[in-house]
C-alpha positions in Angstrom: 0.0 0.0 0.0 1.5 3.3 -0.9 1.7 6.5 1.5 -1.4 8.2 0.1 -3.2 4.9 0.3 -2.2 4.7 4.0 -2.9 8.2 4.6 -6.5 7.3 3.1 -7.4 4.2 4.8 -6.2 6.2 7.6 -8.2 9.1 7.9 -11.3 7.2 6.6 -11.2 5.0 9.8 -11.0 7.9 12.0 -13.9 9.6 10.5 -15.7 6.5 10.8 -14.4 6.7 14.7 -16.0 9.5 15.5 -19.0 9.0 14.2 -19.0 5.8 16.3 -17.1 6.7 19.3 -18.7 6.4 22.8 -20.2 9.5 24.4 -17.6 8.6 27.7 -14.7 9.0 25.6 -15.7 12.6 25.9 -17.3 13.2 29.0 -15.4 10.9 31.5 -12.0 11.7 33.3 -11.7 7.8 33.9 -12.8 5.5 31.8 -13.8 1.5 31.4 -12.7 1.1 35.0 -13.9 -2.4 35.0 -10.6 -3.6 32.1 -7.8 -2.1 33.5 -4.5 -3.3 33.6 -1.7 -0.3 34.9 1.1 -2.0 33.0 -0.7 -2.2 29.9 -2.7 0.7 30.1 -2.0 2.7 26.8 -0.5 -0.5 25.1 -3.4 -2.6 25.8 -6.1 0.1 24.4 -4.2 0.8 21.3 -3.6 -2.7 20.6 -7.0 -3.6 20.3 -7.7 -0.5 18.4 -5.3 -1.5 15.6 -6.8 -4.8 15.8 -10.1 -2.8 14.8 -8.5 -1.1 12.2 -6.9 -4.0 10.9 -10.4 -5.5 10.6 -12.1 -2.2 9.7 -14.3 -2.3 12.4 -15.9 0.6 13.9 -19.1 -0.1 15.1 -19.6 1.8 18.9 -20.3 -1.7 20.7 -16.6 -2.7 20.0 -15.4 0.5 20.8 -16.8 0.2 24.4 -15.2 -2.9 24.5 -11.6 -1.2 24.3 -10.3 -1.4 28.3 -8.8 2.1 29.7 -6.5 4.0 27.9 -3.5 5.2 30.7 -5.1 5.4 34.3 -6.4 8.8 34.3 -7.1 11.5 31.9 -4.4 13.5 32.9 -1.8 11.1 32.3 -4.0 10.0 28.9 -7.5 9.0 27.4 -9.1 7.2 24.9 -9.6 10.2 22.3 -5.6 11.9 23.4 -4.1 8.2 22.3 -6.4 8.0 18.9 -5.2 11.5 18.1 -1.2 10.1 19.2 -2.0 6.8 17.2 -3.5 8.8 13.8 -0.8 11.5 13.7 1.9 8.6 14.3 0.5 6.8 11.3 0.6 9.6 9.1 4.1 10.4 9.7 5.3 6.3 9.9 6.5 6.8 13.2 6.0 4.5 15.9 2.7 5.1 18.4 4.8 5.8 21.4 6.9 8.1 19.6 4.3 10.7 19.5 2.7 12.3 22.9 0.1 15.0 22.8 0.0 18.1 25.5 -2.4 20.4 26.8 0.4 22.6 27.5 2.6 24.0 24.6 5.7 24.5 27.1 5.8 21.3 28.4 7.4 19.3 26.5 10.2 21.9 26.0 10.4 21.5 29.9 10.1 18.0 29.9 13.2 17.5 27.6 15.6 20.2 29.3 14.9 18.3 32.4 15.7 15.2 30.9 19.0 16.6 28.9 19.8 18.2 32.4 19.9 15.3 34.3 21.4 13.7 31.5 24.1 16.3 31.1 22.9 16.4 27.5 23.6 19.8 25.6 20.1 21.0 24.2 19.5 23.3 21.3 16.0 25.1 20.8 15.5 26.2 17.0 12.2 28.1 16.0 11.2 30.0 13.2 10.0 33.5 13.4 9.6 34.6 17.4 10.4 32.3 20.2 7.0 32.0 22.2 6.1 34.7 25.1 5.9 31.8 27.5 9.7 30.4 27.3 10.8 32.9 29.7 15.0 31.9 28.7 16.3 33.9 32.5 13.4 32.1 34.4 13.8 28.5 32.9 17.9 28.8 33.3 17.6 30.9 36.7 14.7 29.0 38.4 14.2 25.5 37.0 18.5 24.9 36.2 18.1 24.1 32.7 21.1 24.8 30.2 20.0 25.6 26.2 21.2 26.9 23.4 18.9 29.2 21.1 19.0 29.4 17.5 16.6 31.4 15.2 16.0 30.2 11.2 14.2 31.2 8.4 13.8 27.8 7.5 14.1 24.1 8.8 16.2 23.0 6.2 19.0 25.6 7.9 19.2 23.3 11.2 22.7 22.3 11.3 24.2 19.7 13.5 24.7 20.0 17.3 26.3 18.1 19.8 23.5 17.5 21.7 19.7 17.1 21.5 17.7 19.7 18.8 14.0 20.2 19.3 12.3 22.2 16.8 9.7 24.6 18.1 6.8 25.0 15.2 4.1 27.1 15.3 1.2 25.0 13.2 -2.3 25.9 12.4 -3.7 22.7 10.8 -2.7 19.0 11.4 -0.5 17.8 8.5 2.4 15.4 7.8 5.7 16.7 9.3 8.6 16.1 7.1 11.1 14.8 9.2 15.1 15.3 9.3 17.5 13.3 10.5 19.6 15.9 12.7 16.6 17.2 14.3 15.8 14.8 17.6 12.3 16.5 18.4 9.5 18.3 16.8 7.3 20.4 18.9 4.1 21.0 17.1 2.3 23.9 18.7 -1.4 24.8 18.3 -3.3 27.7 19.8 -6.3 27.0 22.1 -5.4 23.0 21.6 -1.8 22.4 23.3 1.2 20.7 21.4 2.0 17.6 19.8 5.4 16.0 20.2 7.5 14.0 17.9 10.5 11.9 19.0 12.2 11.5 16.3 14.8 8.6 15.6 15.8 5.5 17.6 18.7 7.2 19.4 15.7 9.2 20.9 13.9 6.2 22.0 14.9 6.5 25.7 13.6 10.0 26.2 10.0 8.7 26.2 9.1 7.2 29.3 10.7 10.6 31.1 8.6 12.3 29.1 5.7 10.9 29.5 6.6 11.4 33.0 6.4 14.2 32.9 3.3 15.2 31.7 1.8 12.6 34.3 3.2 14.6 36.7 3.6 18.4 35.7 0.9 18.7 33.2 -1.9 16.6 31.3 -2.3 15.2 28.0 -5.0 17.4 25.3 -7.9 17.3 26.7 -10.7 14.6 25.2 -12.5 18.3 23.7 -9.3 19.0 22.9 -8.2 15.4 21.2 -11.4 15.9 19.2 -11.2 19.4 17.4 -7.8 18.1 16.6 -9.0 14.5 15.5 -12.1 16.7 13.0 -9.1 19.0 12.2 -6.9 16.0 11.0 -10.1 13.7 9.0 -11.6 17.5 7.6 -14.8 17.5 9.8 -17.1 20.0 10.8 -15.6 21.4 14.2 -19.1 19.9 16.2 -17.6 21.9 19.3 -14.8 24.4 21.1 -14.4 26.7 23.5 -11.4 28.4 21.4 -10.8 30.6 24.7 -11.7 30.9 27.7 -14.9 32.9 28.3 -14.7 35.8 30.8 -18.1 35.2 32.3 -17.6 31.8 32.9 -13.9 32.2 34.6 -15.7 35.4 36.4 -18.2 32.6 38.3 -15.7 30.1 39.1 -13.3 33.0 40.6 -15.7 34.1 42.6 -17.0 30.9 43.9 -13.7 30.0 44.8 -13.3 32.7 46.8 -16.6 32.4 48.7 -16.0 28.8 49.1 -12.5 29.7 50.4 -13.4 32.4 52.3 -10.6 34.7 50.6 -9.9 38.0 48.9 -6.6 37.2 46.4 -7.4 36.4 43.4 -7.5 32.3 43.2 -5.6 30.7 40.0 -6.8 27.6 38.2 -4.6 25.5 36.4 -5.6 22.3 34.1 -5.7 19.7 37.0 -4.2 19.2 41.1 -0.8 18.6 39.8 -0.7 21.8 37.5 -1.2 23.9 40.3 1.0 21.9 42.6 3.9 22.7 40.2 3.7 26.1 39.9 3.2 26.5 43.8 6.1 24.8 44.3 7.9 26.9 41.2 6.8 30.3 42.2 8.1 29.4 45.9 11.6 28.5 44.9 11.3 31.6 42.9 10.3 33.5 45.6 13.6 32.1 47.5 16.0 33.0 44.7 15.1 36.2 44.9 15.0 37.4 48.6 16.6 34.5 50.2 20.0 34.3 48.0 22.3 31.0 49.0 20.1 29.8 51.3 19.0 26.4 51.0 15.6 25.3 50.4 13.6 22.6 52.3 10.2 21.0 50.6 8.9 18.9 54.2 6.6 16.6 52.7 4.7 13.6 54.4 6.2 9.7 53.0 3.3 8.5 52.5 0.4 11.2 51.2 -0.5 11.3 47.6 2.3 9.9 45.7 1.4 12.6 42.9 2.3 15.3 45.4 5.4 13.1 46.7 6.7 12.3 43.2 6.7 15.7 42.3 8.5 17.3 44.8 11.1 14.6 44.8 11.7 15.2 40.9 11.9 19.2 41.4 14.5 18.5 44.3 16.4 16.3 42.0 17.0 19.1 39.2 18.3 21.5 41.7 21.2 21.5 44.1 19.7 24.1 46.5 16.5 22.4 47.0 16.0 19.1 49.2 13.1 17.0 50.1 12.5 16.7 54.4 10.2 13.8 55.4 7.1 14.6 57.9 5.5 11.4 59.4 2.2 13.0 60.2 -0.3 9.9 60.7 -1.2 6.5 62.3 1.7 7.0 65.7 3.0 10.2 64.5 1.2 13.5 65.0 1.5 16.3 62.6 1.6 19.3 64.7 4.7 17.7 67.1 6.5 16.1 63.5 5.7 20.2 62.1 7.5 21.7 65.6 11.0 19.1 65.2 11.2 19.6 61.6 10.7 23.2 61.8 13.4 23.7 64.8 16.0 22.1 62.9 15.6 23.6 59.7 16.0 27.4 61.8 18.9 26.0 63.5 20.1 25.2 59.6 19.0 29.1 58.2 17.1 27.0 55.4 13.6 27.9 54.3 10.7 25.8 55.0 7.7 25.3 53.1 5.8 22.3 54.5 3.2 20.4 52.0 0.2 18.4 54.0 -3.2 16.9 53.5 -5.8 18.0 56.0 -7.3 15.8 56.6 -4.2 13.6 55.8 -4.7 10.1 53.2 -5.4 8.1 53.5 -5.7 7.8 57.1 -8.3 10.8 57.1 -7.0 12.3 60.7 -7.4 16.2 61.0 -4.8 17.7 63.5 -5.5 20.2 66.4 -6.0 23.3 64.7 -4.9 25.5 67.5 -1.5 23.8 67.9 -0.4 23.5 64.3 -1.7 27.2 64.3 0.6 28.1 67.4 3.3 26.1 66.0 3.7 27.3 62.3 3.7 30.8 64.1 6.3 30.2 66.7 9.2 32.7 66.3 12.2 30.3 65.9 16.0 31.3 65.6 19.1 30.4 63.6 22.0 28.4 65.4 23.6 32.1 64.8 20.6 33.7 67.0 19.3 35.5 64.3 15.0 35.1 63.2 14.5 32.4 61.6 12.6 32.2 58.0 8.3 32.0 58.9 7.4 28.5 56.7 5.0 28.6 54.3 2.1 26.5 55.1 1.1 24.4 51.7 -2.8 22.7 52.3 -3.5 20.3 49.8 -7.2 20.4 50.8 -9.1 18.3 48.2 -11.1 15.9 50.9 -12.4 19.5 52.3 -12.3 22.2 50.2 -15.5 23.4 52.3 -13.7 23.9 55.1 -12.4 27.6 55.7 -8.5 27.7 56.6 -7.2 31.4 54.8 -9.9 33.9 55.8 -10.4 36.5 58.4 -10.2 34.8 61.9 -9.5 31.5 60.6 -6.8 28.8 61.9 -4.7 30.1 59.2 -4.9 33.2 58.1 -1.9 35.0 60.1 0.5 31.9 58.9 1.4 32.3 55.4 -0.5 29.9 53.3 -1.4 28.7 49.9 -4.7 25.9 50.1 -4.9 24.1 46.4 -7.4 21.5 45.5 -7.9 18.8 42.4 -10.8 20.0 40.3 -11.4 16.3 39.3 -12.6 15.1 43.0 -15.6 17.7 44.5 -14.9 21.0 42.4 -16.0 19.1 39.0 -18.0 16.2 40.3 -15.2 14.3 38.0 -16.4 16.0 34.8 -12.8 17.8 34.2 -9.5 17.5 35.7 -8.5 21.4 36.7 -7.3 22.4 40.0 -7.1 25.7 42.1 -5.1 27.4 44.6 -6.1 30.4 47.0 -3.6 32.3 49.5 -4.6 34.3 52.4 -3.7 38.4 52.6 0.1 37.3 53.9 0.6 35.3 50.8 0.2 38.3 47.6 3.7 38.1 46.9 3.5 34.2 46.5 0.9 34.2 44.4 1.9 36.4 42.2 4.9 34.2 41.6 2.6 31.4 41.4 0.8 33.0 38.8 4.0 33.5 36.5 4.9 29.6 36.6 1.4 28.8 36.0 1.4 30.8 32.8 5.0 30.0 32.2 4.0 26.2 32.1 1.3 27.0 30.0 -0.8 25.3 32.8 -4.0 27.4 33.2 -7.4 25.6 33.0 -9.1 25.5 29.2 -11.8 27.6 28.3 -13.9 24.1 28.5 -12.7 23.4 31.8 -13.5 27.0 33.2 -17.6 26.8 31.8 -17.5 22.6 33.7 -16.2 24.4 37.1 -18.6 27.1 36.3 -21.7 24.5 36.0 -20.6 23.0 39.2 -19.1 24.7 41.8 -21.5 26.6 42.9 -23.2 23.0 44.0 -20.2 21.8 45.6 -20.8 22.4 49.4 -24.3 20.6 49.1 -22.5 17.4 47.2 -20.0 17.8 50.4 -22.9 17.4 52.9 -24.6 14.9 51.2 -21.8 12.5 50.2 -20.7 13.3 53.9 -24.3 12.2 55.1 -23.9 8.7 52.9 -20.6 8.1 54.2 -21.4 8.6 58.2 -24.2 6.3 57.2 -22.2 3.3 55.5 -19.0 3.8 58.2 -22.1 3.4 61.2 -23.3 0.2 59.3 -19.7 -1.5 59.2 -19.2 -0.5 62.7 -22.5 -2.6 63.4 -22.0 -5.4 61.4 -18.1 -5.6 61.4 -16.9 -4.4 64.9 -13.4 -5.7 64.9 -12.0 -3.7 61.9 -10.7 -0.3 62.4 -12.3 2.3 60.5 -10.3 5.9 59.9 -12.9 8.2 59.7 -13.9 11.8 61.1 -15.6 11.8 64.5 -18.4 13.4 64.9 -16.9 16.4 66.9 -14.9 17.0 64.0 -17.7 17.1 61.6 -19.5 19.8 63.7 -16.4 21.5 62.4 -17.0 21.7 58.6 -14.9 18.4 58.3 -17.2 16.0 56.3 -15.0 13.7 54.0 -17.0 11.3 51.9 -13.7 9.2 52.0 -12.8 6.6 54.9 -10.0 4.1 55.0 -10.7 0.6 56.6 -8.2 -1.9 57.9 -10.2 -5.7 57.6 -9.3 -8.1 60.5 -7.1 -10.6 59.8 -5.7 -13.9 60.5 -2.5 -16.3 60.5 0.0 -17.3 62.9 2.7 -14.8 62.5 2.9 -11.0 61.3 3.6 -12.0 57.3 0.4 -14.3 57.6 -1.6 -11.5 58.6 -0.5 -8.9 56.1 -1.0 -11.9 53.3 -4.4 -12.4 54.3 -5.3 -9.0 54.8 -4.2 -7.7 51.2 -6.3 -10.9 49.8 -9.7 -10.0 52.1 -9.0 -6.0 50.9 -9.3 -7.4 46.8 -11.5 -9.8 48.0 -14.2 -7.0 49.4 -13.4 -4.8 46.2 -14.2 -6.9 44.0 -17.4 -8.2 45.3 -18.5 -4.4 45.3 -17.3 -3.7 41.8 -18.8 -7.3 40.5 -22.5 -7.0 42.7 -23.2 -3.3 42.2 -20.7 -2.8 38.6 -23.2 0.4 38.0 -22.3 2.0 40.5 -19.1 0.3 42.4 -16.2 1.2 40.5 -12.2 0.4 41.4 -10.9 4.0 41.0 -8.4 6.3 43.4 -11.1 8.7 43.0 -13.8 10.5 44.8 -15.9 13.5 45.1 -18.1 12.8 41.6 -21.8 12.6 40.9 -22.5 9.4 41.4 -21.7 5.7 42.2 -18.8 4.6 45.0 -15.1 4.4 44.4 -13.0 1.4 45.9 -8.8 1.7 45.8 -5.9 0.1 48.2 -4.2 3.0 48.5 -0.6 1.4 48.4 -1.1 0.3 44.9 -2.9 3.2 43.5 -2.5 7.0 45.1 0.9 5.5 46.7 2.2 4.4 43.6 5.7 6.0 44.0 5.9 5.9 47.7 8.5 4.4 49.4 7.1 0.5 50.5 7.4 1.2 54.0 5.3 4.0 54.1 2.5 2.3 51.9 -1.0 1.8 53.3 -2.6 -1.7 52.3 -5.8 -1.4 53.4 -9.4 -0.4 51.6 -10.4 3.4 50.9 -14.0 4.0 50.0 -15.6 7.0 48.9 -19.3 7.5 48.1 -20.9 10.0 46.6 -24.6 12.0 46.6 -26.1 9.4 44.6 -25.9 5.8 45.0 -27.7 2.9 46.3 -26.7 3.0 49.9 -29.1 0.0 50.4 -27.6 -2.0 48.0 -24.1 -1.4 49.1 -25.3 -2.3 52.9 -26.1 -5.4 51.7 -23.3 -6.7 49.5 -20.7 -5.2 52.5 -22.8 -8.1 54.5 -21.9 -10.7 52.3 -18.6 -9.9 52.3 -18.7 -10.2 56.4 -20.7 -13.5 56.4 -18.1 -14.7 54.1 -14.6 -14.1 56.0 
């Protein structure tokens, strides 16, 4: 078959595709829940899909067949890996080799950090003007990378380098790149869509998983809308739908909302999910440092075992950059987090470092809340150097996503004379699961730092989609009454296993704390176990936690679903958090046990009675 017959057979199919695709491809951030396989995630869905092609089926029963694509939207979905697939195709590079962003900077960022770890030289050719958003002092000053810059007229002027050359192209339609051999990575850019990368050449090969990490971790992939306008772009289709930017009415209402959910006056920023926002907190903080802390050595205190999204992350910042180091803060189960805050704190003054502490409140998955008052009284404590002179104030960072009802920053609140940034994951609560975008709010101390924020955020290219702003417009004005009635659901499912399974320890709020605004819908529960010594037990244990899941997920499949995630519309969500949110946490610190989380609307009935067959069962 010749290229234009390829090219043909190509784009016919994916026509056919979207005529046939299913309507969760879309409107899901997780998807087919019930076929997943982490190792083969992206592998496994593509596969299959070629063995459609192959067969030139497209009818929309097989496509809801396909298992999930990635594990989570952000990382990759079924419509970001058709668009990778096609566009691979179509240049007769391999699947893997091309990787789609929402962000247009980050996979520039994502290959200087590889080159720099590498101690690879890196040269960034572009025609015409280098993007506003590659801010050259920032990204050498801040984030430690090294590149060379080198302006053409034309591609057929790139020269050799000793080193990696990534082409920067400014595109406004999908078409076949022509590809050179001395240039190692194009960079596709489109306005309002994101970026499409292409690795090009074997050599290059190796640079692909660290990529890819990086957008699992810094960024997301296009979004499915996204994936879609580019998909119609590519076959010649009617555009059925975009939000080509963002519109100012609909980022007005979720500004506001934030800010009356919060309970603060800065002006909140949104990224395009948790981990967006997480980045260019911790960014603009080790900006801030640079600047009006010079020399002094910078100290991330982050809890082993919380999200391993947030633990990864901080870890892989700290590894680019000399000045910056990662201090652990044991914060649940036999450690409390306002006495681990007080050591850590003591002997980072004593070290004239500066602290910024990242915590979950309430923590995960052990869902504890600390005494307000004392972590109040000690992040204010006036400490001092070993030299006697004031120590640096931390900066409190609240990842806040089980409660983002819960008012921290404001006027009179537990923290509003500490300086602190709250953020949140917009797929959990905020969206109801409809979009991945996060947000981040400061109190009055913290102006400065957000504006700092704020750069990174645009420097990443990281800010929510016009899309995403209209979902969190739709729903977060509904938020606080999901919150209370997932909350309700929960107390009433956590009562019932108390009744009918006394011996296993459920971490839950009390009820005290719930007086207090504190009303997860999530709750972690450690099964009783058996065997004659402490590897028996643990054994067993992990087997009755899959054993309970999957009754759930197999009795109650439309509604039970095995997912890390909570805070959406409808149904229950079932994870061990040691093999999902822990998923780069150090094996010590892991938690085998179940999480739950239900939301507003589910058959609480139904899930009282399948938890009893489990218990009759044991």
């Amino acid at each position: 078959m010749s290229f234009r017959e390829n090219e043909s057979k190509t784009l016919d199919y994916i026509d056919k595709v979207l005529e046939n695709m299913p309507s969760e491809w879309l409107g899901l951030t997780t998807h087919r829940l019930d076929i997943y396989n982490e190792e083969k995630a992206k592998v496994q869905f593509l596969d299959q899909f070629q063995a459609l092609y192959e067969a030139n089926v497209y009818e929309k029963s097989a496509f809801n067949q396909l298992p999930t694509a990635y594990d989570y939207i952000r990382l990759g979905h079924p419509l970001s890996c058709v668009l990778e697939w096609t566009i691979a195709k179509l240049n007769g590079l391999e699947t893997e080799s091309v990787i789609s962003f929402s962000s247009r900077s980050a996979p520039i960022l994502a290959i200087l950090r590889k080159n720099l770890l590498d101690k690879r030289n890196t040269q960034i050719v572009y025609t015409d003007a280098l993007p506003d958003y590659v801010d050259v002092d920032v990204l050498k000053r801040v984030y430690g990378y090294s590149f060379d810059l080198k302006k053409v007229n034309d591609v057929e002027e790139v020269s050799t380098y000793e080193g990696s050359i990534l082409l920067i192209s400014k595109q406004s339609e999908f078409k076949t790149t022509k590809l050179q051999s001395n240039i190692d990575f194009y960079i596709n850019i489109y306005d309002n869509l994101g970026s499409v990368l292409l690795v090009n050449g074997k050599r290059n090969q190796s640079y692909i998983p660290d990529i890819q990490h990086v957008r699992r971790r810094e960024t997301i992939a296009m979004t499915p809308a996204d994936s879609l306008t580019a998909l119609q772009m590519l076959t010649g289709k009617t555009i059925s739908r975009k939000e080509d930017s963002t519109n100012p009415r609909h980022k007005t209402i979720v500004l506001d909302t934030i800010k009356e959910v919060t309970g603060t006056n800065l002006k909140p920023l949104v990224g395009s999910s948790g981990l967006s926002i997480q980045y260019a907190i911790m960014m603009g903080l080790i900006n801030d440092a640079l600047e009006n802390h010079k020399g002094k050595a910078i100290k991330f205190i982050v809890p082993p075992n919380c999200y391993g999204g947030t633990n990864d992350q901080a870890r892989r910042v700290a590894a680019c950059l000399d000045t910056v180091e990662i201090v652990d803060l044991p914060v649940d189960g036999d450690n409390d987090m306002v006495r681990s805050i007080d050591t850590v704190l003591v002997k980072i003054a004593q070290e004239d470092a500066i602290p910024y502490i990242i915590a979950e409140i309430p923590t995960n998955p052990r869902v504890e809340v600390p005494n307000l008052n004392d972590l109040r009284v000690v992040l204010s404590k006036k400490r001092k150097t070993a030299q006697g002179n004031p120590a640096i104030d931390p900066v409190f960072i609240l990842d806040q996503t089980f409660c983002p009802n819960v008012h921290f920053l404001g006027e009179g609140k537990t923290l509003s004379n500490v300086r602190t940034i709250s953020y949140a994951s917009g797929s959990k609560f905020p969206s109801g699961g409809k979009c991945t975008a996060g947000y981040c709010v400061g109190n009055d101390k913290t102006e400065a730092l957000m504006t700092k924020i704020e750069r990174h955020l645009i420097l990443c290219d990281n800010e929510a989609t016009g899309l995403q702003y209209a979902i969190l417009a739709k729903q977060l004005p509904s938020m606080n009454q999901r919150i209370t009635d997932a909350y309700i659901n929960t107390r009433e499912f956590v009562n019932f296993i108390h009744k009918v399974l006394p011996e296993a320890k459920i971490n839950f709020v009390s009820e005290e704390l719930a007086q207090r605004d504190f009303t997860p819908s999530v709750f972690s529960l450690d099964l009783p176990t058996k065997g004659s010594n402490d590897q028996e037990r643990e054994s067993h244990k992990r087997a009755l936690n899959l054993k309970l899941i999957n009754l759930m997920i197999s009795e109650i499949p439309e509604e039970s679903k095995f997912c890390v995630s909570y805070g959406q519309l409808k149904g229950c969500y079932w994870t061990i958090p040691a093999t999902s949110t822990q998923g780069t946490t150090k094996e010590g610190d892991k938690d085998y046990i179940v999480r739950a989380s239900l939301s507003p609307d589910l058959d609480l009935e139904r899930h009282k009675e399948v938890f009893l067959k489990f218990t009759k069962n044991i």
